[in-house]
VOKOLZA-928739 format. One line per field, with one value per residue: x, y, z of N, C-alpha, C in turn; chain. Coordinates in steps of 0.001 Angstrom, whole numbers, plus 500000, padded with zeros to 6 digits. Example, Ala and Ser with C-alpha at 12.3 -4.5 7.8 and 13.67 -1.06 7.14 Angstrom:
// VOKOLZA-928739
n_x <- [513190  512850] .
n_y <- [494310  497750] .
n_z <- [507800  507080] .
ca_x <- [512300  513670] .
ca_y <- [495500  498940] .
ca_z <- [507800  507140] .
c_x <- [513200  512900] .
c_y <- [496700  500030] .
c_z <- [507800  507870] .
chain <- [A  A] .
END
This chain:
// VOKOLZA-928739
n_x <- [589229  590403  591114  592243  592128  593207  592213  591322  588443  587919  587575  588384  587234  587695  586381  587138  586653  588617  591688  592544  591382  589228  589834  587018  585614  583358  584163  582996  582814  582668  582481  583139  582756  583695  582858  585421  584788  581862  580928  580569  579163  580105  580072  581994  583587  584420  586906  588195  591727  593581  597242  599921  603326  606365  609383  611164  613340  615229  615942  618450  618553  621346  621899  622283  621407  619526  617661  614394  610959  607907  604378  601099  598131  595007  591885  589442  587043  584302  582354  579612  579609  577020  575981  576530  575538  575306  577118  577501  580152  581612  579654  578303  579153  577924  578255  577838  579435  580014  582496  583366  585767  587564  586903  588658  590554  594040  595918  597504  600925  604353  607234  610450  610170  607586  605072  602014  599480  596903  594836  592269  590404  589532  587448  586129  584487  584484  583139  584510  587304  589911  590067  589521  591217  591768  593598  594139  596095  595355  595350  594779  593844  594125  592868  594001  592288  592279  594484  594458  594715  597751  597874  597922  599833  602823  605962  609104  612239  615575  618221  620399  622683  623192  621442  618349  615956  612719  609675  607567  604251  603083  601946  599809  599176  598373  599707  599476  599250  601905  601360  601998  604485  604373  606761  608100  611426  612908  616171  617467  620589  622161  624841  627353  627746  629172  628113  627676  625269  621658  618991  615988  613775  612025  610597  610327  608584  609280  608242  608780  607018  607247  607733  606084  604056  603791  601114  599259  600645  602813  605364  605838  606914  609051  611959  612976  612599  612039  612121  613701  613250  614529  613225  614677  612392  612218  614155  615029  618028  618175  620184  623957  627314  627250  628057  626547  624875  623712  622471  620673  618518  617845  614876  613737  611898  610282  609712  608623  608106  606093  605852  603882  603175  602949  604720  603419  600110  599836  600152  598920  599310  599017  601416  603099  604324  603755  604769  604677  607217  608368  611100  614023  617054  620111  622951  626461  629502  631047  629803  627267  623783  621679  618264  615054  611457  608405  605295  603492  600036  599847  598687  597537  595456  594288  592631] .
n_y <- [130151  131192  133670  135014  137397  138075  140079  141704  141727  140685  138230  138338  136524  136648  135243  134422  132774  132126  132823  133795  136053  137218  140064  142308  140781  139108  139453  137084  137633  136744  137949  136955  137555  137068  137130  138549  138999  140885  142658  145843  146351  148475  149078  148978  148152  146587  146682  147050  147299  148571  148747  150303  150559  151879  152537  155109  157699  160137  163352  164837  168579  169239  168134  165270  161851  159467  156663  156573  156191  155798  155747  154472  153864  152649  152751  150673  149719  149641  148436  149001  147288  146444  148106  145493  145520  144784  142132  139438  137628  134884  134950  135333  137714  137762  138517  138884  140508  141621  142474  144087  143781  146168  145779  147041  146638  147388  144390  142035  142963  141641  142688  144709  147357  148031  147217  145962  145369  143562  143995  142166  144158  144291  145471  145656  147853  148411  149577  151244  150260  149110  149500  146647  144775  143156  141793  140576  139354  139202  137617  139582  138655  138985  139982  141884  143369  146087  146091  144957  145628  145755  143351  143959  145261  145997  144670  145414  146287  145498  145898  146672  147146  144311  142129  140976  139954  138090  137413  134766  132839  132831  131465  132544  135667  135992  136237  133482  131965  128998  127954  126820  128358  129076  129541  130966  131873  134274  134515  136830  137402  140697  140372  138717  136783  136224  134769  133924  132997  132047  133239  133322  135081  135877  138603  140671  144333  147362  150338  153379  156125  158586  159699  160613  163399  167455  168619  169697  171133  171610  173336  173211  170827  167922  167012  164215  161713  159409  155525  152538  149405  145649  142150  139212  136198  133808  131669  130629  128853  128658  128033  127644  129013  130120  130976  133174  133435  135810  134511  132487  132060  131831  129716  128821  126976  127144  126862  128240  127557  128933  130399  129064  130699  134231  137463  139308  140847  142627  146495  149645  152381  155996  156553  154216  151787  147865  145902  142725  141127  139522  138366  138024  137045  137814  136550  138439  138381  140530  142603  144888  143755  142551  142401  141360  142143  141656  143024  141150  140484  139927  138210  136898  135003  132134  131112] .
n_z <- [458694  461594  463943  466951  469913  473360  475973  479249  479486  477408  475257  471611  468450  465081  462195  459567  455516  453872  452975  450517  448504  445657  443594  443712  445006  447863  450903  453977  457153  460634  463757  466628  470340  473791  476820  479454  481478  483388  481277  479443  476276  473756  470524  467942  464844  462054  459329  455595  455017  453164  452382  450921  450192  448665  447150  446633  444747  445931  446588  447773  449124  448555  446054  445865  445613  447537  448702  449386  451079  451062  452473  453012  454183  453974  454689  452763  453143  455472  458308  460399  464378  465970  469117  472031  474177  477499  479049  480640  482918  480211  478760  475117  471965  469202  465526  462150  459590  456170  453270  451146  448464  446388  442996  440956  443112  443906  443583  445899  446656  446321  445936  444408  444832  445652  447675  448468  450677  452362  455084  457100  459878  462800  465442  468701  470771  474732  477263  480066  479383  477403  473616  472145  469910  466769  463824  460733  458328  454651  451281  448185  445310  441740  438215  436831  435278  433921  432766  430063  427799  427294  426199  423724  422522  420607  420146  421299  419630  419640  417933  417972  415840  414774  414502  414425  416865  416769  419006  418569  418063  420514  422994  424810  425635  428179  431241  433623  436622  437317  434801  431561  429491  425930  422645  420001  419426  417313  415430  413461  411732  410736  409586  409739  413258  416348  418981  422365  423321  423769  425230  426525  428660  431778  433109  435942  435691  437580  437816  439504  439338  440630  444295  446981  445803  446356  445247  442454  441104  438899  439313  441997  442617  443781  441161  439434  440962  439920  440213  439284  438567  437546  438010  437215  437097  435420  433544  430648  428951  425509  423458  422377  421742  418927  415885  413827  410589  408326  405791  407191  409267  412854  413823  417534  419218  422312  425842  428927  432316  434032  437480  440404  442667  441832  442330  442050  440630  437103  437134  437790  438524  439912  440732  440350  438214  437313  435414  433139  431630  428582  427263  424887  424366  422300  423573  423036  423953  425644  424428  423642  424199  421562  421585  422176  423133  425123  426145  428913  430052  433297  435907  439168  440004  439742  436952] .
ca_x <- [590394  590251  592054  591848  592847  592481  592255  591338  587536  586595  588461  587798  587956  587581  586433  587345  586306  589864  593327  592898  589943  589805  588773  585354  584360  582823  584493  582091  583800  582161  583043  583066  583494  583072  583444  586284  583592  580536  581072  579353  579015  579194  579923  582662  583326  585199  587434  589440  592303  595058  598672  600901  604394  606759  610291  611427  614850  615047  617053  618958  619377  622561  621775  622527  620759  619303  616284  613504  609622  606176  603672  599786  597433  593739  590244  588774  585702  584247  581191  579878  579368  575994  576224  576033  574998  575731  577433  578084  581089  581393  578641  579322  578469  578232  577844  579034  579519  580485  583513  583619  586826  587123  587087  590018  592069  594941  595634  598340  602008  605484  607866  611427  609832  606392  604571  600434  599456  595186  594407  590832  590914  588216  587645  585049  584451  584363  583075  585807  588331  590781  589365  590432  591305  592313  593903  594369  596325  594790  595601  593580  594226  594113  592868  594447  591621  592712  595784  594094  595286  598814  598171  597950  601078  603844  607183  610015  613013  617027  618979  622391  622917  623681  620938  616764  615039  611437  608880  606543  603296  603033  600541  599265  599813  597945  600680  598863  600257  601283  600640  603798  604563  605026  606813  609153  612387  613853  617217  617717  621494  621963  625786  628173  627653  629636  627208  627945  624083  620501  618222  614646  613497  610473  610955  609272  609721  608661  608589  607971  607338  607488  607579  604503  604032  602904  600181  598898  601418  604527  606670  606275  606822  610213  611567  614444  612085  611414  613489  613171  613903  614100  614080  614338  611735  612661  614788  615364  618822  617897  621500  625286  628082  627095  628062  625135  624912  622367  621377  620293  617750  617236  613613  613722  611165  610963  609051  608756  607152  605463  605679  602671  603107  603593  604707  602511  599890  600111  599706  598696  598650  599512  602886  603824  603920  604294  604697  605863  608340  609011  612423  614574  618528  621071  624317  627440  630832  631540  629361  625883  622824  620301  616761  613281  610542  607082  604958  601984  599165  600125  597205  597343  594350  594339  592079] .
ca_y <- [130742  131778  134741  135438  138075  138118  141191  141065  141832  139867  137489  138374  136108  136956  134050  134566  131704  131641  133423  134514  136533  137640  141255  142150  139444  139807  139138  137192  138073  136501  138381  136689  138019  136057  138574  137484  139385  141671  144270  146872  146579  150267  149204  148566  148363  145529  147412  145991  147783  148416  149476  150396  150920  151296  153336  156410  158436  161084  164513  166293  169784  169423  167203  164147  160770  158025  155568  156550  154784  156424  154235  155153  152647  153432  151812  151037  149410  149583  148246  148916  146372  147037  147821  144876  145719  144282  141152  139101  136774  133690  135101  135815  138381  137684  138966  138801  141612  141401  143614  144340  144033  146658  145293  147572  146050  146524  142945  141813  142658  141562  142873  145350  148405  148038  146029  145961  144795  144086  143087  142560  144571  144043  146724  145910  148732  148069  150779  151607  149283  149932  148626  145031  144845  141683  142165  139541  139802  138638  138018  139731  138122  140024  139687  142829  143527  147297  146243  144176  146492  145425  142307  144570  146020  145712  143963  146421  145326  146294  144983  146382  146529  143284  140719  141037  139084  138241  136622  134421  131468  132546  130493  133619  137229  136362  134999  132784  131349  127758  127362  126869  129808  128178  130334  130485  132382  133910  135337  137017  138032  141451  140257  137642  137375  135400  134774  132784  131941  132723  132694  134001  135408  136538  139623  141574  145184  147996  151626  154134  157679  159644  160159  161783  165389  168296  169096  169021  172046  170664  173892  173189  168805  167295  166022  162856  160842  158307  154676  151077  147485  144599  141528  138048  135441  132678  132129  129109  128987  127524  127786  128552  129589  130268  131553  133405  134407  136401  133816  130973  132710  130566  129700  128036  126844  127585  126423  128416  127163  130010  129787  128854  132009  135394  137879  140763  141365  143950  147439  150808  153314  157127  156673  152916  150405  147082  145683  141581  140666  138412  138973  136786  138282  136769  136959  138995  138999  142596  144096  145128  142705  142986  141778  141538  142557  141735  142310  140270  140580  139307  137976  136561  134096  130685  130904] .
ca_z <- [459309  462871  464855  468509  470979  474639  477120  480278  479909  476313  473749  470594  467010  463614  461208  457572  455172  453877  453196  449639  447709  444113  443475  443316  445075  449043  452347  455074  458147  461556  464271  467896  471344  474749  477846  480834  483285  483470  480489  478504  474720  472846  469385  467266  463476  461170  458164  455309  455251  451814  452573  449940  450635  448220  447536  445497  444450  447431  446145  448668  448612  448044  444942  446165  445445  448021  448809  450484  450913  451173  452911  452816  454683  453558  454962  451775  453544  456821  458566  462004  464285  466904  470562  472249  475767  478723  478951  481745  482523  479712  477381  474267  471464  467734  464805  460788  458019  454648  453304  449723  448048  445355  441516  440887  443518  443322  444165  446504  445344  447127  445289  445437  445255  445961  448615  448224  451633  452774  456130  458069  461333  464396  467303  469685  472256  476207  478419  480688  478982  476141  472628  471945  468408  465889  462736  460246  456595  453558  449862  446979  443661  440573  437327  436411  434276  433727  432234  429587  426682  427297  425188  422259  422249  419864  420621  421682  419513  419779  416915  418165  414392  414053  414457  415140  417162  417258  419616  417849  418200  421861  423283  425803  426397  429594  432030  433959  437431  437457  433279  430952  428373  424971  422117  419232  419390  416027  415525  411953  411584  409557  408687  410607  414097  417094  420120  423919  423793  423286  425863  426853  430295  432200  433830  436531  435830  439017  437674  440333  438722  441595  445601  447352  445696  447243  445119  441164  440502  438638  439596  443419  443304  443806  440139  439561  441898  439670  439760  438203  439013  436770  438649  436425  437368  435114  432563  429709  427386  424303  422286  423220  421632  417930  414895  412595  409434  407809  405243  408412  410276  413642  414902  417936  419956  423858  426775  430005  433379  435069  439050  440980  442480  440820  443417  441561  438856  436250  438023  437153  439783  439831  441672  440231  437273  437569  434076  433143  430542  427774  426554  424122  424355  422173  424329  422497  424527  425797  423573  423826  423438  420794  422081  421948  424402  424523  427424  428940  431529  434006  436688  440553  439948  438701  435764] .
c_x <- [589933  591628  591515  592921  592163  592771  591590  589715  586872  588264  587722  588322  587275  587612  586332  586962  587345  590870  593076  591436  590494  588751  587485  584531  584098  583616  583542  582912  582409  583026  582569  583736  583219  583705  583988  585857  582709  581372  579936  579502  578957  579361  581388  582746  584676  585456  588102  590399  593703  596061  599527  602196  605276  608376  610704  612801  614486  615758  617344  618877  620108  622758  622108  621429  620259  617846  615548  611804  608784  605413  602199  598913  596053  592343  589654  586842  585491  582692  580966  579235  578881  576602  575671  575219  575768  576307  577829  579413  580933  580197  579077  578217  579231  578161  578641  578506  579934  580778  583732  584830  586978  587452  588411  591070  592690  595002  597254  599958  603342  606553  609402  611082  608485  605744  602869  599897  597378  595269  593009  590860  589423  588308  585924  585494  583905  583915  584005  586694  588722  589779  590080  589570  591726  592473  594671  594976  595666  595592  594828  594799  593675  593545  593421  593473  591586  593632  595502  594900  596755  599365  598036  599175  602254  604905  608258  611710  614085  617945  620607  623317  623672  623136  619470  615927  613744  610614  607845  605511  603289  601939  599554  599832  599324  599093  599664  599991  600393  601124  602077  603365  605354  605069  607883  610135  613420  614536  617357  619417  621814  623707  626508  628651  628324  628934  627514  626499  623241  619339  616591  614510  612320  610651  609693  609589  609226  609327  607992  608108  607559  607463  606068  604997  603159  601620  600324  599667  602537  605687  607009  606905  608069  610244  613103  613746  611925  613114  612734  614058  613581  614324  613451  613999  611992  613277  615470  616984  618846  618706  622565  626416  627697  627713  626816  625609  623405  621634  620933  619990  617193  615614  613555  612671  611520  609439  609263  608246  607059  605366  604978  602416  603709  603621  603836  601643  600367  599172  599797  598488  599518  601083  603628  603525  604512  604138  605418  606182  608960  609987  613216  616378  619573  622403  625470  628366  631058  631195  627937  624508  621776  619651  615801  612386  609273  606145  603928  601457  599463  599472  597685  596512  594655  593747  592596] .
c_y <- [131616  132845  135213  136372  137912  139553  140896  141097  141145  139613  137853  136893  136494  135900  134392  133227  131362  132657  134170  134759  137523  139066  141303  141394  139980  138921  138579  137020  137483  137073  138099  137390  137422  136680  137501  137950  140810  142743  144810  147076  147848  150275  148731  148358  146880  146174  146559  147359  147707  149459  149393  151397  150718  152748  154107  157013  159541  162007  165030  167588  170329  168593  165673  163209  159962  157863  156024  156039  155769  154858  155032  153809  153209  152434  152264  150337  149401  149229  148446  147890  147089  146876  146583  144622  145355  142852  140364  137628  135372  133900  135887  136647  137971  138187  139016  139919  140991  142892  143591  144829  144510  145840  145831  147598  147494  145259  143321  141849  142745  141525  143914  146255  148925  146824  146768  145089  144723  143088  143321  143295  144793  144922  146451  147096  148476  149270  149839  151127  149861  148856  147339  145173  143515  142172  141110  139812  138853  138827  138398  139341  139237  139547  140571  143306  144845  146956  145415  144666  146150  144321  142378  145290  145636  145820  145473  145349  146594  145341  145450  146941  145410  141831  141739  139604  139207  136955  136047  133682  131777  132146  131129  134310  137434  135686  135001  132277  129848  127071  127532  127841  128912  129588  129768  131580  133200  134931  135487  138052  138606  141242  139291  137704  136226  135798  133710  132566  132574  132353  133853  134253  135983  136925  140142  142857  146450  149457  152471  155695  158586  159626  160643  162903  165427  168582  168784  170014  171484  171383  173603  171290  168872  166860  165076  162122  159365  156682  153216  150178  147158  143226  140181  137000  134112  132856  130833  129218  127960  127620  128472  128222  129364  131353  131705  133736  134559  135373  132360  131761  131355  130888  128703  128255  126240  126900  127052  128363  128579  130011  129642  129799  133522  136437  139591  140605  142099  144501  148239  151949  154504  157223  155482  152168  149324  145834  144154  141222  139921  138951  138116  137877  137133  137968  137140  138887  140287  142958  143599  144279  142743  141668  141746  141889  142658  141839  142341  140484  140145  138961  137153  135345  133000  130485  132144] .
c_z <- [460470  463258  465986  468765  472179  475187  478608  480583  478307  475898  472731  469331  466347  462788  460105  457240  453942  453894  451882  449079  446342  443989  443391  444327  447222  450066  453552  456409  459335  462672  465986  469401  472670  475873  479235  482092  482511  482851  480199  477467  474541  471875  469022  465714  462773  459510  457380  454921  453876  452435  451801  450168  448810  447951  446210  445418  445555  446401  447280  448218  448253  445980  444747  446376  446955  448052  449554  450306  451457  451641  453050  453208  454646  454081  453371  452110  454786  457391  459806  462454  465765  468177  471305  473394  476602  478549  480369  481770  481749  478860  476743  472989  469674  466859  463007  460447  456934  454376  451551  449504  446566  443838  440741  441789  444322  443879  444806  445539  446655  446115  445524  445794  445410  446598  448708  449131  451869  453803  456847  459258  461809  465214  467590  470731  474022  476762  479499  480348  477851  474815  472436  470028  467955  464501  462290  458760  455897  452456  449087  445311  442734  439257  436348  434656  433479  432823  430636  428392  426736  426566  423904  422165  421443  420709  420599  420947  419097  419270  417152  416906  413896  414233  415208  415424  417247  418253  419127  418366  419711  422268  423901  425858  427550  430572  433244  435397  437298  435818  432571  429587  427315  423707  421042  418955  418127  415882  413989  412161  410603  409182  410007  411884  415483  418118  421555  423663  423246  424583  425978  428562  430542  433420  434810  436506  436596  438221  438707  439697  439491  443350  445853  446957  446742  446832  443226  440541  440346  439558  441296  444044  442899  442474  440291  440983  440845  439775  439560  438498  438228  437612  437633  437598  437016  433811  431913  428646  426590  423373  422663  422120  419989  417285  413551  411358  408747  406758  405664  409635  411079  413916  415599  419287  421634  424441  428873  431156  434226  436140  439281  441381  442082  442106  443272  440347  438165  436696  437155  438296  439706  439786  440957  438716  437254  435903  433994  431473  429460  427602  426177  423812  423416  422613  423474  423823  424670  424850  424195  423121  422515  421835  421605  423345  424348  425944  427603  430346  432378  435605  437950  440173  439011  437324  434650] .
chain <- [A  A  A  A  A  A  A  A  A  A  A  A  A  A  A  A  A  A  A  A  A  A  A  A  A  A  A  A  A  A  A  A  A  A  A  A  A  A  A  A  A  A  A  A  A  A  A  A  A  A  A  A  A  A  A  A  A  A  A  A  A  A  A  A  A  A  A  A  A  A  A  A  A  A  A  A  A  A  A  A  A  A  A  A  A  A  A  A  A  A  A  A  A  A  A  A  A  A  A  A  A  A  A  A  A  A  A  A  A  A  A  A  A  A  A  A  A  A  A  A  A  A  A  A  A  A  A  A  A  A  A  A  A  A  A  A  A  A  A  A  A  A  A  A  A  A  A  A  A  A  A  A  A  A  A  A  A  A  A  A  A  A  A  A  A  A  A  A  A  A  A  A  A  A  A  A  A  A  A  A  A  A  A  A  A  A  A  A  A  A  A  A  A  A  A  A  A  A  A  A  A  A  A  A  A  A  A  A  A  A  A  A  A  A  A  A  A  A  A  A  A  A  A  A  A  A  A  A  A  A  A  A  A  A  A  A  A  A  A  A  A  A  A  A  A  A  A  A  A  A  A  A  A  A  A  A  A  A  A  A  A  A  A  A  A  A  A  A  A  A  A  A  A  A  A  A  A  A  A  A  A  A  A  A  A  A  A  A  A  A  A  A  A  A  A  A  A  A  A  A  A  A  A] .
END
């Protein structure tokens, strides 16, 4: 993967050796420049670059609610790249680095309330000329290997009082991109229960705990910053309009295709959590749903 700029005294490109890289792993970045007349090399540096944007509950002073977004763009690596000297018109100056992409990520996330952005960025320096820069985005995949502990967690269940569901035989608590989620569904009704359906879903769910504070003192930081999205990913109904009764407990077996791509791993970061979802709801008419809730790693990377 190539990227050019021109100016009026060098083209630059930037050769990556593709589009997506999996934490941990190293960046070889080639960095070309081919001068449009007699310059002077003084250096330059090749960064990778994380930007995390993402949005929070605001308080007025008056006490009033709305949306607002913090954005923080951080060089987490940087290399310099030698003076090259003199150059004269149509010769050209080369040189690669390698950019270490940290093991803790985070990995790439497009999502409602958090966007996890990494791009390469180039600056050669010109005497007398402005810097000619190139800046290229990238994806970092995830294995969300932090979050691993999440596939030990017990099921979150809301019987309504009048029916428990559980999530059973799941084939993975790793969700996988691209791989089908195989499970078994079971509704136990605690006394006679009329239902429109039963279905399962796989949620994405974005907690943001807070805004930028001022500092590590509670009494001086903004509080009612925090807010939460759920947004459903996919979603199977495997039975409609039933009548239960407590002694004909259903188990029914489910099958859910996972997208190719997932628009986030599972996150952990001061300010954010990005957590994904099993959830099995049997649907009540104007009343309130009992559920289940189980939730799984959820990883960027193919394997």
């Amino acid at each position: 993967m190539e990227v050019a700029t021109d100016s009026a005294s060098l083209a630059l490109n930037v050769q990556l050796p593709g589009r997506e890289f999996v934490e941990g792993s190293v960046i070889d970045v080639v960095v070309r420049g081919v001068a449009g007349r007699e310059v002077t090399m003084v250096g330059g540096d090749v960064a990778l670059i994380r930007t995390v944007t993402y949005q929070y509950r605001f308080v007025s002073a008056y006490g009033g609610f709305s949306t607002a977004s913090d954005r923080n763009a951080e060089v987490v690596t940087r290399q310099s790249l030698p003076a090259g000297g003199r150059l004269s018109a149509g010769q050209q100056f080369l040189e690669s680095v390698a950019l270490a992409v940290p093991a803790d990520g985070p990995g790439s996330v497009t999502a409602a309330l958090l966007r996890i952005e990494w791009t390469v960025h180039a600056r050669l320096q010109v005497e007398g000329s402005s810097d000619v820069e190139v800046t290229r985005q990238i994806r970092v995949l995830s294995r969300a290997a932090g979050r691993a502990s999440v596939e030990g967690r017990p099921p979150m269940v809301v019987d309504r009082g009048c029916a428990v569901l559980a999530l059973e035989s799941l084939s993975s608590r790793r969700l996988v991109p691209g791989s089908s989620l195989l499970g078994v569904l079971t509704v136990t009704a605690q006394r006679p229960v009329s239902a429109r359906g039963i279905r399962v879903e796989l949620v994405l769910r974005e907690l943001v705990h807070h805004g930028p504070w001022i500092g590590e003192d509670p009494a001086h930081n903004p509080a009612y910053q925090d807010k939460e999205k759920d947004t459903l990913v996919v979603s199977a109904l495997l039975a409609v309009y039933l009548e239960l009764e407590p002694s004909h407990p259903l188990r029914i077996p489910f099958t859910l295709s996972v997208p190719r791509i997932l628009a986030a791993p599972s996150v952990q970061t001061p300010e954010v959590t990005l957590s994904w979802v099993l959830r099995g709801v049997l649907d009540r008419a104007r009343r309130q749903d009992p559920y289940v809730e189980i939730e799984l790693r959820g990883v960027t990377t193919a394997d």
